[in-house]
C-alpha angles and dihedrals in degrees: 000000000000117000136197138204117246127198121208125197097182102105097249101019137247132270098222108203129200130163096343091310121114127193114183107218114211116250139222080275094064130116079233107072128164123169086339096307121107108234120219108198123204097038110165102252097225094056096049091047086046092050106044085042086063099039093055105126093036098110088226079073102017090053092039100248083137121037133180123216130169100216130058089216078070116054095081092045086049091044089047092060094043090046096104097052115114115220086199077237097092123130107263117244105237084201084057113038122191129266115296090009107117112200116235135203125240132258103213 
């Protein structure tokens, strides 16, 4: 059986399903962390291509925010490229708030 790595950007992660059969893919949370992807090892090669054939058009493939290689030597060259990606799931920064969010001061 041939495997892959897969690298995930959604904070914990996403059970990806196909044909009754479920792999959960690590998460930015994960102890295996590249560029910001956790990174599952070992992955069977058919149902990720299977997977990733039917979630095409899914923006967690489409966008990059999971990603399939072959070869361990790839996946920080692959998260390198895909770095720059947002989930949408990101921590907020208190100093930026978003859009229409006015920052207020505290009454202690």
């Amino acid at each position: 059986m041939a495997t892959v790595n897969v690298g995930c950007k959604l904070p914990h992660g996403i059970r990806a399903e196909l044909n009754g059969k479920t792999v959960v893919l690590a998460g930015a949370n994960s102890a295996r962390l590249v560029g910001g992807f956790g990174i599952t090892e070992g992955v069977d090669k058919d149902f990720m291509d299977g997977w990733m054939k039917a979630e095409a058009k899914n923006p967690l493939v489409s966008k990059g925010l999971v990603f399939v290689v072959d070869h361990a030597a790839k996946v920080a060259g692959a998260a390198a490229e895909r770095a720059g990606e947002k989930s949408g799931l990101e921590a907020l920064d208190p100093e930026k708030p978003a859009a229409g969010v006015v920052k207020t001061e505290s009454e202690d």
